[in-house]
N, C-alpha and C positions, 0 to 999 in steps of 0.2 A: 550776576553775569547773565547777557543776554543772550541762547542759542539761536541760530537762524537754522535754516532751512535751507542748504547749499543752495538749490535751486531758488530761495525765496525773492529772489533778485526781478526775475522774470513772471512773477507769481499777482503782481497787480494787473491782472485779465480777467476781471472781474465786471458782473455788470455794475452800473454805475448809474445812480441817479439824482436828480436836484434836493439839495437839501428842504426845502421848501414842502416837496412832496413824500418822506419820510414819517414816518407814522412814529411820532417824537415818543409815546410811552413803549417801545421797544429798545429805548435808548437809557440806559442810565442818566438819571438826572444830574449827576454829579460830571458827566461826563458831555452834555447837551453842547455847556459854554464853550466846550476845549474843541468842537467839533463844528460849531457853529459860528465863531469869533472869524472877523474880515483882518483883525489886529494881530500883528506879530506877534505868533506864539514865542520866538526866539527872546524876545523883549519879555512877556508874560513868563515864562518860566526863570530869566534871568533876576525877576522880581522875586523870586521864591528861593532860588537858593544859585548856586554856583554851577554856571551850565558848562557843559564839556560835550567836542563834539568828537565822539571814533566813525574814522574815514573808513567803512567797509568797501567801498568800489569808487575811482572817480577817474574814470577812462573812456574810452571813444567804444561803443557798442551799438544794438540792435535792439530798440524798443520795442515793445509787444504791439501787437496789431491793434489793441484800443487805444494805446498810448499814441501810436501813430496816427489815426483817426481822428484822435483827438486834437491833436495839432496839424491836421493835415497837411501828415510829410508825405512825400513822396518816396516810394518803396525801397530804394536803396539811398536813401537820404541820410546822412551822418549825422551823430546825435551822441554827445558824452552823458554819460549815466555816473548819477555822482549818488550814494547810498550810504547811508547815516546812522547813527545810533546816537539820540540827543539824550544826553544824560543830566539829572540837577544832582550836584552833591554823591557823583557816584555813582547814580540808579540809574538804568536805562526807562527814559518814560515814552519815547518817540522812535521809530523806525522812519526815516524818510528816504524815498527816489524821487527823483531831480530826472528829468528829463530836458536837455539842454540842447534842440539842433545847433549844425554849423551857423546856419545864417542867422542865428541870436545873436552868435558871438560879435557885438555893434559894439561903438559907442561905449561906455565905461563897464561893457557885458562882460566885452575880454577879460575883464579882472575874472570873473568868477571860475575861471578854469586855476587860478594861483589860490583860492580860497583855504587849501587843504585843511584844518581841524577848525576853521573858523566856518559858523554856520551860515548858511546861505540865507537866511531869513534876514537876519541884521544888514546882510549886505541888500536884498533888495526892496526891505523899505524906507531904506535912505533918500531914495530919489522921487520927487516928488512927483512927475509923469507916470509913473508908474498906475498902471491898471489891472486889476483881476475881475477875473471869471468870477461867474456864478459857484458856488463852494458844490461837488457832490458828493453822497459819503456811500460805503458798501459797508458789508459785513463781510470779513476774511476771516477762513478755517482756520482754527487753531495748528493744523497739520503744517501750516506757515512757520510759524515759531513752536518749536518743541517743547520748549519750559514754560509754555502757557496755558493752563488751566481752560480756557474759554478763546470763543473766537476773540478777533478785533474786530473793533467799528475803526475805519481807513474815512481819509476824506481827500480830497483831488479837487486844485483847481489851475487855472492858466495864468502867470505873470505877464504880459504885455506891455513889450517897449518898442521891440526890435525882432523883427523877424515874427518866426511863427510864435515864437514867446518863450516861455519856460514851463513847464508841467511840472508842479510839484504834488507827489501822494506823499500821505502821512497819516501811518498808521501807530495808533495809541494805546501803549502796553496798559492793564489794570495800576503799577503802578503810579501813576499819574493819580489813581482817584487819592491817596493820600499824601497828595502834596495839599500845602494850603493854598485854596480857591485864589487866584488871585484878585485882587480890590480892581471895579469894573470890567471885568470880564464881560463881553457881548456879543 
């Protein structure tokens, strides 16, 4: 079982930078692909065993001031924060926030507010338009997640269809390093 961090919700206000420019041997290698992949991890881990998603928040709130920066909303701009625990076979491997303003909600977006235990990854790389940002990754204090040994390496990028887009961070529990690699991972 995975412990959060009552507050860990509000807790990606972290600096943030292009993966590109990461100094890749302070990265576990086992962990490079899963943090540097443009491809659905929701598809990638569904390869590896039986993904299951627990809905911990998926309501209408107040994103943190990088997040909103990042998508630049405007300060009292509406925005559902939708937060995850992506589990293969049981294990929690993934923590993810969904940063989703109102004026995404376009076009076949509206679906994603009905999403509830189905992952939000499968839903948007179905559609072919679809665009993403540049991937950036941090390193988040272990004082985030309580039953975790070591920080996390978190990665952050923007979906683009409709409006200001979608923000998704995803930050990657240790266990992930013992799942099996998926075949082409990049």
């Amino acid at each position: 079982m995975t412990v959060l961090n009552p507050s860990a919700m509000q807790k990606f206000d972290y600096k943030w930078q292009p993966i590109h420019q990461v100094n890749k041997v302070k990265i576990p290698s086992i962990l490079w692909p899963w943090l540097a992949t443009q491809a659905s991890l929701t598809k990638k881990l569904k390869n590896i065993g039986q993904l299951s998603v627990d809905v911990i928040e998926d309501s209408w709130g107040s994103p943190t001031q990088r997040e909103k920066r990042r998508l630049k909303l405007r300060p009292r701009e509406a925005a559902r924060i939708r937060a995850v625990l992506l589990k293969v076979d049981g294990v929690s491997v993934i923590y993810a926030r969904s940063i989703i303003p109102a004026r995404s909600f376009r076009g076949h977006w509206r679906q994603v507010k009905h999403l509830k235990n189905k992952p939000l990854g499968g839903f948007l790389f179905q559609h072919r338009r679809l665009k993403r940002s540049k991937i950036e990754v941090t390193r988040l204090p272990k004082s985030l997640f309580p039953n975790q040994t070591n920080s996390l390496w978190a990665r952050r990028s923007v979906f683009q269809q409709f409006g200001p887009g979608i923000l998704v961070n995803e930050a990657f529990f240790e266990n992930i390093y013992e799942l099996k690699q998926p075949f082409g991972l990049t």
